[in-house]
C-alpha positions in Angstrom: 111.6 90.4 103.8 114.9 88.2 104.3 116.5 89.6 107.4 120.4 90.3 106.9 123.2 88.2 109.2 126.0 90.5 110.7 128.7 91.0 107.7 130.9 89.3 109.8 129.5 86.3 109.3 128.8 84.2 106.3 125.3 83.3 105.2 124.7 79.9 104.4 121.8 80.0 102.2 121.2 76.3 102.3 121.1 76.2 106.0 118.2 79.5 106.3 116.4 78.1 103.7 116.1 74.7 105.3 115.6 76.8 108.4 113.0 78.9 107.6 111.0 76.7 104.6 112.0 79.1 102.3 112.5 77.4 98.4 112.8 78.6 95.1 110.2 76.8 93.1 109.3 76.6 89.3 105.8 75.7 87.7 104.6 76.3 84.5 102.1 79.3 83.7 98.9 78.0 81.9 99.0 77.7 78.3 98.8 80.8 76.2 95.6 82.0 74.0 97.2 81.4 70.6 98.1 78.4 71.9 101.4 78.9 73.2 103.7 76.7 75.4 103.1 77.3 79.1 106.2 79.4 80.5 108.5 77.9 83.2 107.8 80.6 86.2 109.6 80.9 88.9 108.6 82.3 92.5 109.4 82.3 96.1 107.7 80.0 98.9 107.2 81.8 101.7 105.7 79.6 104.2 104.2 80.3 107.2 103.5 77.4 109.8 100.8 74.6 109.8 98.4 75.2 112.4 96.5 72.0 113.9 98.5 69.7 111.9 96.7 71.3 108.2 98.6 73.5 106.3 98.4 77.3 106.6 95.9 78.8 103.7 98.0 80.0 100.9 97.7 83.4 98.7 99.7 83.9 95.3 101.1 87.6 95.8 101.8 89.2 92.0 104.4 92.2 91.5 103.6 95.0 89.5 105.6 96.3 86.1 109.1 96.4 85.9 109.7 94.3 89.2 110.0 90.7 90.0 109.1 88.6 92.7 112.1 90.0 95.5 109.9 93.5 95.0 110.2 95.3 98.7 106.0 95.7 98.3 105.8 92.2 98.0 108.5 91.1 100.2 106.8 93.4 103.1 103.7 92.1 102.0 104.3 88.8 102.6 106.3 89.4 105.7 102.8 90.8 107.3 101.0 87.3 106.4 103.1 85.3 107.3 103.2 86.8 110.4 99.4 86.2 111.1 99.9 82.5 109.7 99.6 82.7 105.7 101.9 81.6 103.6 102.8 83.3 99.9 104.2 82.1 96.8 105.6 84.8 95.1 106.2 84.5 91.3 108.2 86.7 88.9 105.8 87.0 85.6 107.3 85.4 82.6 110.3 87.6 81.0 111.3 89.0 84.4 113.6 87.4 87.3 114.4 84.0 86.7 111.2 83.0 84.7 111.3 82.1 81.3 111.0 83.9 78.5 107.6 84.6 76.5 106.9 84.8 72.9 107.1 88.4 72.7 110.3 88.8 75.4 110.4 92.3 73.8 106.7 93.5 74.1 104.9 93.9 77.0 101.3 92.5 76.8 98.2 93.9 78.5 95.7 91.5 79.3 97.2 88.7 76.8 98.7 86.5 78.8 100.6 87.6 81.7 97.3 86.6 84.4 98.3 83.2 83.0 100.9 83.2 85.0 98.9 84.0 88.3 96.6 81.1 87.6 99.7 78.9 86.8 100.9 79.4 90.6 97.3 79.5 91.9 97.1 75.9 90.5 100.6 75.1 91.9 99.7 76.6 95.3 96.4 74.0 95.3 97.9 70.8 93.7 101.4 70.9 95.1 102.3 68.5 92.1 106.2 68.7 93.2 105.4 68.1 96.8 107.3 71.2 98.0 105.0 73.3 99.5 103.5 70.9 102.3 100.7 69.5 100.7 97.9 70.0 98.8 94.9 72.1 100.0 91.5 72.9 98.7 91.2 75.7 96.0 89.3 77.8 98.9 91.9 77.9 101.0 94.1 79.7 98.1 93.6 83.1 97.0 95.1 85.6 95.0 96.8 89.4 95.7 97.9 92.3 93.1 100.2 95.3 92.8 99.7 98.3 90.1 99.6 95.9 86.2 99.5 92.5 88.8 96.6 93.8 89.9 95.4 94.3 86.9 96.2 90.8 85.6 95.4 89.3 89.1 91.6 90.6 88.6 91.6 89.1 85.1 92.8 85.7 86.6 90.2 86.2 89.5 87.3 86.6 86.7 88.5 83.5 84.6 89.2 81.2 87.5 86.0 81.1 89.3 87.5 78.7 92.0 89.2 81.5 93.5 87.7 82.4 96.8 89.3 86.3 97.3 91.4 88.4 95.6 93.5 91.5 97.0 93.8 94.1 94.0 95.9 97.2 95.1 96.5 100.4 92.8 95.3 98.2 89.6 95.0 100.3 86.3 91.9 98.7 85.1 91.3 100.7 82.2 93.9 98.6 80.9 96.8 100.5 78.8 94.6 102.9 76.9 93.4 104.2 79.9 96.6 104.2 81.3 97.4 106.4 77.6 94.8 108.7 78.4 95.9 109.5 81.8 99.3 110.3 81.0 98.9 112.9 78.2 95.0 114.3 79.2 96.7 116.4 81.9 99.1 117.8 79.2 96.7 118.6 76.3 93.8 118.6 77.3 90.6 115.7 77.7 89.6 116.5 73.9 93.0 116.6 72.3 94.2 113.5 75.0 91.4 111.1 73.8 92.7 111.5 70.0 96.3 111.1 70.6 95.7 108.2 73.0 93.5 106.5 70.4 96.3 107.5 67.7 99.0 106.0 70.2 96.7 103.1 71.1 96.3 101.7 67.8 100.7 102.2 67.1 100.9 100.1 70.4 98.2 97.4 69.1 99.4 96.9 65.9 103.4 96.7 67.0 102.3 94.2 70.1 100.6 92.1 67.6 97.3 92.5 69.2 98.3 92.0 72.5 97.4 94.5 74.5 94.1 95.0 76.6 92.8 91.9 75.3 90.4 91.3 78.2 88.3 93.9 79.9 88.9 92.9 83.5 85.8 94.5 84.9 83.7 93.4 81.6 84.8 90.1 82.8 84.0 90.3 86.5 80.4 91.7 85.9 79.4 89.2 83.7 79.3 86.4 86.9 77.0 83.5 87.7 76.3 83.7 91.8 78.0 80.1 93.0 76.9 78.8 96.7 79.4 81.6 98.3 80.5 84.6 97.6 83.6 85.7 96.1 85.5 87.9 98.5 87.0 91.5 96.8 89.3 94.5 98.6 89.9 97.1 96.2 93.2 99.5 97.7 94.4 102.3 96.3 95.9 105.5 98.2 94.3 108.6 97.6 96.8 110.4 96.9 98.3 108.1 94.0 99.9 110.0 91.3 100.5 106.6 89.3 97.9 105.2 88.5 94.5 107.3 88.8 92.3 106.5 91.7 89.5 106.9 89.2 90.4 103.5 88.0 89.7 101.7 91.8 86.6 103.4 91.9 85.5 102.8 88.8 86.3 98.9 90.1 84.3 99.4 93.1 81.5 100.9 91.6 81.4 97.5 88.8 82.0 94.9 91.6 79.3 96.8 94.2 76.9 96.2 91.1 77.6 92.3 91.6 76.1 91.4 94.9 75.1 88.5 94.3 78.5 87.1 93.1 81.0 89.5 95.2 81.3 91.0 98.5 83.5 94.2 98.4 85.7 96.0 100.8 88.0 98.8 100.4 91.5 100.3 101.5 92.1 103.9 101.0 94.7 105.2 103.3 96.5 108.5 101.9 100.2 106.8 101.4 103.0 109.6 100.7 106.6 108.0 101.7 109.1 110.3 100.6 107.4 111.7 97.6 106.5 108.3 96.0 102.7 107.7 96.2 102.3 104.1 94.4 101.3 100.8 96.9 103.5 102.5 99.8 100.6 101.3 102.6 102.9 98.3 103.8 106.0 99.9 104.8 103.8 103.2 105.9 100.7 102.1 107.8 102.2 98.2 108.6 99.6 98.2 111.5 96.6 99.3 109.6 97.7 97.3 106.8 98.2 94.0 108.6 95.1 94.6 110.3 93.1 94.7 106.9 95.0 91.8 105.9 94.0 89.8 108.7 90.5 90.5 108.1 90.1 90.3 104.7 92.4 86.9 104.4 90.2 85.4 107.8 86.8 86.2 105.9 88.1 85.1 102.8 89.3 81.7 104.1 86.5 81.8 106.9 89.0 81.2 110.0 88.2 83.0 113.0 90.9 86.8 112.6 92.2 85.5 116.1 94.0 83.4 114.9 96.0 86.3 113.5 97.2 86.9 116.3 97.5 90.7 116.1 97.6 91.4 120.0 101.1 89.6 120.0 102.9 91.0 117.2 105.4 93.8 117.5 104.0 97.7 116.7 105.7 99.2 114.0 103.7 102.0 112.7 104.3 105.5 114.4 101.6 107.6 113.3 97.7 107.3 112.4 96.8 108.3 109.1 93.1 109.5 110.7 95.0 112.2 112.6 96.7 113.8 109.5 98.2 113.4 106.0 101.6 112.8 105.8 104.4 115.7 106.3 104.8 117.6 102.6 102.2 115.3 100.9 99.7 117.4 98.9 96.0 117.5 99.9 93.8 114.4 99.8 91.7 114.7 96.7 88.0 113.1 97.6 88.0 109.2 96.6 84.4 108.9 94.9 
């Protein structure tokens, strides 16, 4: 996150920016399924510093819906890598922040086109066509990371691009928005009654997107793999006491990418996140210890560095209480995470 200057003096955003690497940088998404025009996307470089005269490995961090790329989960996301020596570039998905508009600026898509978008900055963060970002780097030293739908469409960019080495998916609603449908009104009406009216509000929200909604399956697509010579890294996180998105949904990933042993190697983060009532992707401003500690092991397997090089023993303690001990004050009780 961008630390603030005393008001009493002015900040030259030319001057940090130079400072601190920090740039504003556009790229264009990949081109759409119908064939549409790639979209300009903008994002944040983040940078964190070379080490041994080779760039830092590089991880393209996706907000979630209704956000942009200056999201506090992202921004405190990428403050924890950096710190342990990897650099983010953070894009805003097309129709949001400063990106560009997409051919349906007033329909949200599910699975249509927004993961283009991901893979458009994954292939920016490799190439470095502008020269911006420090060099070039092989495709395995570039992964990708997820919040809520960017989770969602971060796991459909993981199971398209094969090249990716590891991918962070936190709080993802795989299901996709019918399952997302169901979840909302089952609890109101009933499982029967809930799976008509979700089909009935389904097929209004098809037809009115112009088919553009759950398009790809993103776990249909990440079990049908082909082993390659390594495999592909996974953490599935989701708190258990998410009232957003259902934690059904994570283990229901789990269970799918556990099946795929020959193509994935799986790891999990459940810690029971409750910040003042909200319940959604809170682990990085709760548990920042525990959280940067997962990082630094999932992000050092992924990119097969040694987790030393994290440097955990020398960065400052923020968290001030263990989730193992007990759940947080007024949060409800944990229900089990199968």
């Amino acid at each position: 996150m961008l630390p603030v200057e005393p008001h009493s003096q002015v900040l030259n955003w030319e001057r940090y920016n130079k400072d601190h690497g920090f740039k504003l940088v556009y790229f264009p998404s990949r081109a759409g399924p119908r064939g549409e025009a790639p979209v300009n996307i903008s994002a944040w470089w983040l940078p964190a510093p070379s080490r041994g005269g080779k760039p830092a490995p590089r991880i393209v961090v996706m907000h979630g819906v209704g956000a942009n790329c200056n999201h506090c989960g992202v921004q405190s996301t990428c403050y924890l890598l950096r710190s342990m020596g990897f650099s983010c570039l953070t894009p805003s998905a097309r129709d949001a922040g400063l990106s560009g508009p997409s051919s349906h600026p007033d329909i949200m898509s599910w699975g249509y086109d927004y993961h283009l978008d991901t893979l458009g900055g994954w292939d920016y963060a490799v190439g470095d066509p502008d020269g911006l970002l420090g060099g070039s780097v092989p495709p395995d030293k570039v992964g990708v990371m997820g919040f809520s739908k960017g989770a969602y469409e971060s796991s459909i960019a993981f199971g398209l691009e094969q090249r990716i080495p590891g991918a962070w998916l936190d709080s993802g609603p795989y299901a996709g928005l019918f399952g997302m449908i169901v979840a909302t009104v089952a609890p109101i009406v009933g499982n029967f009654f809930g799976d008509i009216l979700a089909r009935g509000v389904f097929a209004f929200a098809t037809f009115f997107s112009g088919h553009r909604v759950d398009v790809y399956d993103p776990m249909k697509l990440l079990a049908n793999c082909t082993a390659g010579d390594k495999k592909r890294q996974v953490l599935i996180a989701h708190g258990t006491l998410d009232d957003t998105v259902p934690v059904e949904y994570s283990a229901m990933a789990i269970e799918v990418l556990s099946g795929a042993p020959h193509c994935y190697e799986v790891r999990t983060y459940t810690p029971p996140a409750y910040c003042n009532g909200a319940t959604h992707h809170q682990e990085m401003w709760e548990f920042p210890d525990d959280t940067r500690q997962k990082l630094c092991s999932f992000w050092s397997r992924t990119f097969e560095q040694d987790p030393a090089h994290c440097g955990l023993g020398k960065l400052p303690s923020f968290q001030i209480w263990e989730p193992s001990d007990r759940l947080p004050p007024g949060s409800p009780a944990a229900p089990a995470f199968v």
